[in-house]
N, C-alpha and C positions, 0 to 999 in steps of 0.2 A: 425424463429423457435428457442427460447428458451430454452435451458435446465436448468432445476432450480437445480441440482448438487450445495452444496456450495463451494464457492469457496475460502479455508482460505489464509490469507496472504501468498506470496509465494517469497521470495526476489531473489529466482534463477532464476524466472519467469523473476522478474522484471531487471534482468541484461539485456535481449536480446531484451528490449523493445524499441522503437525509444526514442531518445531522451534520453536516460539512460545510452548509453555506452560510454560515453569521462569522464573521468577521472575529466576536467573540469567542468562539470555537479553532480559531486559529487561518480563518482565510485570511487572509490580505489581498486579496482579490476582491473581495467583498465592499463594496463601499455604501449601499443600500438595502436592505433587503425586507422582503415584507413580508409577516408571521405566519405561515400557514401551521393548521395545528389538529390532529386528530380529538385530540382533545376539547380543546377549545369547539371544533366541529360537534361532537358530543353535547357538548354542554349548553353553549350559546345557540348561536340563530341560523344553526346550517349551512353557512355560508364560509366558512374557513375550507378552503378544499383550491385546487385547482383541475381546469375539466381537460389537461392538455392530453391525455392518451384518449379520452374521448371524440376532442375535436382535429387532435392532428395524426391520432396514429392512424396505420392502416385498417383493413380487413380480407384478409384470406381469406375468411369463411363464407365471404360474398364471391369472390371473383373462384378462388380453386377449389370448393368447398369437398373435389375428389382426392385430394392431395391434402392438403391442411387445414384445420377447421377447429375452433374449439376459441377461449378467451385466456387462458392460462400466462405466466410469465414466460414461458419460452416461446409464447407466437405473439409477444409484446401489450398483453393486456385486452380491454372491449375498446376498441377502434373503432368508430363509423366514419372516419375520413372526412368530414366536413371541411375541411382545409386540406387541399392536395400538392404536396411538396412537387417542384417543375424536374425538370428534366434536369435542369441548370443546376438546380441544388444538390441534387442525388449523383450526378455523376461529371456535368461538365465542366466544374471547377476545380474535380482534382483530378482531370486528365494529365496525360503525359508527365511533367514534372512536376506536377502538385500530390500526384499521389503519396509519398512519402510524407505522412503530417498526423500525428496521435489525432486529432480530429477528425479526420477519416478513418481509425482505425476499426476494428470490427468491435473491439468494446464500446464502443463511442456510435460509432454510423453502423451498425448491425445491420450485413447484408446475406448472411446465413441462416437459413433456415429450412430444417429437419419435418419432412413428410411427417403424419401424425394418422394418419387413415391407414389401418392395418391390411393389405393386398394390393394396395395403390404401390404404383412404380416406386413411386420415392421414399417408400416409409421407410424411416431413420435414415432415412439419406438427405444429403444439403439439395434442394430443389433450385436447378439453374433459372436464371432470370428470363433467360430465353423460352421457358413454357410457362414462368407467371407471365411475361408479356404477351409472346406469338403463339400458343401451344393451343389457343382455337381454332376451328375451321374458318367461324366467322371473324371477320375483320371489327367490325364495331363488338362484339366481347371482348378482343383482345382491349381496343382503344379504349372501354371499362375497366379492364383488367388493371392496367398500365394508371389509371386513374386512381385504384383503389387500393396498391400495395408498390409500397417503397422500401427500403432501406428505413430501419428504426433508429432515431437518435435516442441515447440517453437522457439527454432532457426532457419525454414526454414519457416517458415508462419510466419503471422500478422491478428488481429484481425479488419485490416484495410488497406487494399491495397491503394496506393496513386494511381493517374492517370486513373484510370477507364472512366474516362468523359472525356480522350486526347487518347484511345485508347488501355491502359495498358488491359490485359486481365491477372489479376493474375497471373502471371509466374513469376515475381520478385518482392526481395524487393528493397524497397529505405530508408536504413538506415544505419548509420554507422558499422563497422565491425570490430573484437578483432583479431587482429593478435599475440599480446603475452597478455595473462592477467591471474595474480598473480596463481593462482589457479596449472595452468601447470608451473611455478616457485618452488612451493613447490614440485610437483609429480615428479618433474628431482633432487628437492633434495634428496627427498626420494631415488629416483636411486641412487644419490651417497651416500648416508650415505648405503645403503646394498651395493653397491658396495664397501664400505670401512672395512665389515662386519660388521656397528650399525644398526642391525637389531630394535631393541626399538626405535633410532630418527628415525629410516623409517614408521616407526609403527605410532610414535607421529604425522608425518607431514600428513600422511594421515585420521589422527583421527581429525587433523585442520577442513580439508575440510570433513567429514563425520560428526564434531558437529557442524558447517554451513549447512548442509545439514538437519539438527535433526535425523539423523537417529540414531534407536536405539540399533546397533549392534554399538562396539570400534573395533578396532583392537587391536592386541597382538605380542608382537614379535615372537611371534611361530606362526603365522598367514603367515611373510614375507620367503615365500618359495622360494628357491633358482633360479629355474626358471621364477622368474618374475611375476606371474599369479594373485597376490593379488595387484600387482601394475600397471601391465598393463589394469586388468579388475578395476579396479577404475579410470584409465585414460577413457575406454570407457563409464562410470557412468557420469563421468564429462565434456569431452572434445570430445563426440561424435558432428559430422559433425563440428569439430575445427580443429582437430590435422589433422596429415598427416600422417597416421596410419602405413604404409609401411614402412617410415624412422624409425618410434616408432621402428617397430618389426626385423628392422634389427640391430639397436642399440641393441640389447639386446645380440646377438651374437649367436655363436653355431649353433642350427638347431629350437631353440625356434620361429622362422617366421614361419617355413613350417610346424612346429609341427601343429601350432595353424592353422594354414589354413585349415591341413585334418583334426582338430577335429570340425571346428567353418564353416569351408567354407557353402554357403549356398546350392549349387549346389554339388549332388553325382559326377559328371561328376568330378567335381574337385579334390574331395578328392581321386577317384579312380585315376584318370591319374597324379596325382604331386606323382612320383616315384620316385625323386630322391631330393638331397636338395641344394639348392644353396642359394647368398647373393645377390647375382649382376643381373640386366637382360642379356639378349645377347645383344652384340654389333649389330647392323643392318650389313648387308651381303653389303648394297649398301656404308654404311662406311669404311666400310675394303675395299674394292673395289678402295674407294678412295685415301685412303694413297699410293699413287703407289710408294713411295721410301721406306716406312720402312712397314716391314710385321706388320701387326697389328691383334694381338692376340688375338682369340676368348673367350670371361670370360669363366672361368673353370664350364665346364660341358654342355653345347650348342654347341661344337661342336658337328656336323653330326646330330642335333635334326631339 
């Protein structure tokens, strides 16, 4: 099933692609990266793989299974959604003028996608969001629905899974992986230069990666708001399913974590019950338990929770 969409040169695409991410290979973007290898998976201890279309793609085949159904490369691989991309991620950070940004584009944020059930409405037709979301009778299917299919990033599929003929059933890839690369270098500069109050080089180093990106909004120093929000939502433009978003949002200080959580969380349940703000998890109950010589103190605000 072809889709004839053109597809113009995309070089953000082409960062997450096999064979494109060591440094040695010609990125310069690259400043870390760690060996994933079908081979090596072969040979060694099973363990060379990564499980990211497993744990962050979608699945169709659970929520529209009358409309789209199957594991193959044009429905993004075996997804079971165990990690559910927010609302925030998928669409409301390139509202309005952020739309315009190869990271949003459709080779990149993959928001297309062709019926595959032969007499269903949409077969070989692009299926509107608006029946993977609202297109139940019931309200909690749709609120499942919505839960369990997104927009596909590049960096958790492949437009070619290896091993299918040894067993693989699309759940992983087998390619190398960016553990630091240039890009999240600049956006911690950016933090300190606003951290030092140069709101303009904070400004500049994200206009780096935004005329990389061709988008057609710049930033401005009056853009770099005190709370972080122009810099952390251009970390999740760039560094979605990279970063380790939790550390981000506690670095930033204050109650800026829990802020963003009740306005962005994707689940009500959440935004209604986090009542109060904290930095730290609890210690586990079976930990304290253990220090049996020195009392060991529960992080400030979980006690008696």
């Amino acid at each position: 099933m072809v889709d004839t969409l053109l597809f113009y040169p995309n070089h953000f695409w082409d960062l997450f692609q096999d064979g494109n991410i060591n440094y040695q290979d010609g990125n310069k973007e690259s400043i870390w990266t760690l060996q994933i290898d079908w081979d090596a998976y072969q040979a060694e201890d099973k363990q060379s793989y990564l499980k990211y279309t497993r744990a962050y793609g979608h699945s169709f085949r659970d929520c529209i299974p009358d409309v789209i159904t199957g594991m193959l490369e044009d429905i993004g691989g075996r997804g079971i959604t165990r990690v559910n991309a927010t609302m925030y991620t998928r669409d409301f950070i390139y509202d309005d003028k952020w739309g315009e940004d190869l990271r949003n584009s459709e080779v990149v944020m993959r928001r297309r996608f062709k019926g595959n059930v032969p007499g269903s409405p949409y077969y070989l037709k692009v299926i509107p969001w608006d029946y993977i979301y609202y297109g139940n009778v019931s309200s909690a299917v749709n609120d499942n629905n919505r839960s369990r299919a997104w927009p596909q990033s590049c960096k958790v599929t492949t437009d070619k899974y290896v091993g299918t003929d040894m067993g693989q059933d699309r759940s992983n890839l087998f390619r190398d992986d960016y553990y630091i690369r240039l890009s999240e270098t600049i956006l911690l500069r950016a933090e300190a230069k606003q951290r030092l109050g140069n709101k303009q080089g904070a400004a500049s180093d994200i206009n780096l990666l935004r005329a990389r990106a061709q988008c057609s909004y710049m930033v401005t120093a009056a853009d770099m708001d005190d709370n972080f929000n122009m810099i952390l939502d251009e970390r999740a433009r760039e560094l979605i399913y990279e970063e380790a978003r939790w550390n981000t949002l506690l670095r930033m200080g204050g109650t800026i974590a829990v802020d963003r959580i009740r306005q962005y969380a994707f689940w009500p349940e959440t935004k209604a019950t986090l009542n109060f703000n904290y930095n730290l998890w609890p210690i586990p109950q079976s930990v304290i338990d253990t220090n049996k010589d020195v009392v060991l103190q529960q992080n400030p605000g979980w006690t008696d929770r």
